[in-house]
N, C-alpha and C positions, 0 to 999 in steps of 0.2 A: 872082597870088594868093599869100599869105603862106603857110608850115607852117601858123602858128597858125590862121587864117582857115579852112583846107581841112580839121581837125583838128574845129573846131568846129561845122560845114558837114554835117561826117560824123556827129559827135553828134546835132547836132537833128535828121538822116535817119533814126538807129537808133533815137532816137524815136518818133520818127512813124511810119514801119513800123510796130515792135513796140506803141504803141497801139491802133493802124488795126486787127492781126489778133488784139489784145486783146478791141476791142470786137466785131469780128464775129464774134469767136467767144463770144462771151459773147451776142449776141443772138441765136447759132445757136442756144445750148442752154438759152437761155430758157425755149420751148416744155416741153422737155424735164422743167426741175428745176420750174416752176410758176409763175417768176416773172423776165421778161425785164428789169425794170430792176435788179435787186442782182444778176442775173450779169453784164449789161452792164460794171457798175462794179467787178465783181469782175476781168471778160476787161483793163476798161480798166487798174487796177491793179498786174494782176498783168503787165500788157504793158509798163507803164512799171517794175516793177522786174526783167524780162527786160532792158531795155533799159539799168538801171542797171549792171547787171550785167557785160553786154556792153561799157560803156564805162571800165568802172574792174577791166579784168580785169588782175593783178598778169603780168606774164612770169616764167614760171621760169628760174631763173638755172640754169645748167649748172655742177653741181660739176667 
């Protein structure tokens, strides 16, 4: 398997993860705020841009 290949293998993972515990936790607190599909989509959201995040993080360069 390629860098590139394992690279990108690892993106679509931190994906799907951080979706996965977007949306479960979005239909945990459904109950909660009154209404389980716009937290759903809110958990799912904001889990794909945790996930954007995660994959386009710059490295700090050492002065």
């Amino acid at each position: 398997m390629s860098k590139k290949k394992a690279k990108r293998n690892s993106e679509q993972g931190t994906y799907a993860l951080c979706i996965t515990i977007g949306l479960i936790v979005g239909v945990g607190l459904g109950p909660l705020l009154g209404s389980v599909l716009i937290t759903t989509v809110i958990g799912g959201i904001a889990g794909a841009l945790t996930a954007y995040a995660f994959n386009h993080r710059k490295a700090k360069r050492k002065p």
